[in-house]
Residue, then its C-alpha position, 0 to 999 in steps of 0.5 A: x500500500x503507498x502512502x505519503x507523510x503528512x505534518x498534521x499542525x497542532x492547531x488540528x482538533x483530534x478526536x479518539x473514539x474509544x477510551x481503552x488502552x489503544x486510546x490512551x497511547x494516542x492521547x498520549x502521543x497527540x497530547x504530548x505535541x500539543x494538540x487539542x484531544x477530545x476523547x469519546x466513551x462511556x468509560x475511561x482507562x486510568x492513563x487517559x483520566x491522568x492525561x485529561x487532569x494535567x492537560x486543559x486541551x484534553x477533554x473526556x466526552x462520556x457519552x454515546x457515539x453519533x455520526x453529528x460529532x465528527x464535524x468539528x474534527x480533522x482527524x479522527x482515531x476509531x479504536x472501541x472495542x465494539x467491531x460493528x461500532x468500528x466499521x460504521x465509524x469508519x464509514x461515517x468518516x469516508x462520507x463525511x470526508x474526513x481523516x481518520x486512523x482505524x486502530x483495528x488495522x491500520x490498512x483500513x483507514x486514511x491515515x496512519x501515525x508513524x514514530x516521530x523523533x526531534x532534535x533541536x531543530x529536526x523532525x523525522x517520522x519514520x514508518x514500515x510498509x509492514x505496520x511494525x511499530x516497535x521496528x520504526x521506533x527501532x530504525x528511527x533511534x538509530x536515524x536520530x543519532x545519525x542526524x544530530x551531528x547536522x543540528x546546528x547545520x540546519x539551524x544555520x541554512x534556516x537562518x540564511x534563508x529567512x535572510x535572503x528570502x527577497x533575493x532573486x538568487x535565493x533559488x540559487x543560493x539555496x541549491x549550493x548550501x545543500x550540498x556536501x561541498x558547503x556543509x564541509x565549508x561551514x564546518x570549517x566556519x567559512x559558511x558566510x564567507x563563501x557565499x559572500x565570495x559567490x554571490x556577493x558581499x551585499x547578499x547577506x547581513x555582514x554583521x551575522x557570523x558563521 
């Protein structure tokens, strides 16, 4: 099955259906990047009652599922313990056109979570065509490590860019820095140095250093 990754913003509202121990690892998860969660059920493992009385943006909803609540939502996360419940949920969700995770089997829904790791200034998810989660954790610890010698790295072409983005050789510019001849440059502290010796001395702000 292809499928195409997506950074879904906090300002997203989420909304899990189903207040067992499926729900409670994607509250966690959910919660823990901000986003505002409501939780639908009639009942609530301990974890996820925890989470809703330290979190405001976290809200338990006990109540009885009906398709009206799915309006005010971008994503949802189907995970009862009634199959039935599920599928129709799932169906609901497909007419209404909306996003949403289908805990069962991953394959059935439209979405799927991917395990996500951060450096100061990286993001990376990573994910199997095989549904392994515990495997993704297991490449992405390793894709962290890897990655953290390139934070400052990162947080230097950032930088740059937001200080050229009205130059018309910003394209250009930017096309050169990502290479492994610049990055060896900059790691030598000769990042501004050289693209002033490039592409001109009034390109960037001479007061900013490597």
């Amino acid at each position: 099955m292809n499928s195409k990754a997506i950074d879904l913003l906090s300002s997203s509202r989420v909304l899990i259906v189903g207040g067992g121990r499926a729900g409670y690892i994607k509250l966690a998860s959910f919660a823990s990047r901000g986003f505002s969660v409501d939780v639908l059920s009639e009942e609530f493992a301990e974890g996820i009652r925890s989470i809703s009385l330290e979190n405001p943006k976290v809200r338990l909803l006990s109540s009885i599922y009906s398709r009206d609540m799915l309006q005010d939502y971008e994503l949802v996360i189907v995970g009862t313990s009634d199959q039935r419940l599920n599928s129709r949920i799932a169906e609901e969700c497909r007419s209404l056109g909306k996003l949403y995770i289908y805990l069962p089997d991953y394959r059935e829904g439209r979405a799927s979570v991917m395990a996500e790791f951060e450096t100061e200034n990286i993001k990376v998810a990573i994910g199997t065509r095989y549904g392994s989660p515990k495997t993704s954790v297991f490449l992405g610890q390793k894709l962290k490590s890897l990655i953290e010698e390139y934070d400052d790295f990162v947080e230097y072409v950032g930088s740059l860019r937001s200080r050229i983005k009205d130059s018309e050789r910003k394209r250009e510019v930017m096309a050169f820095v990502n290479t492994e001849e610049f990055y060896e440059l900059y790691r030598a502290g000769k990042g501004d140095s050289t693209i002033q010796t490039l592409y001109g001395g009034d390109l960037i702000d001479n007061s900013t250093c490597d």
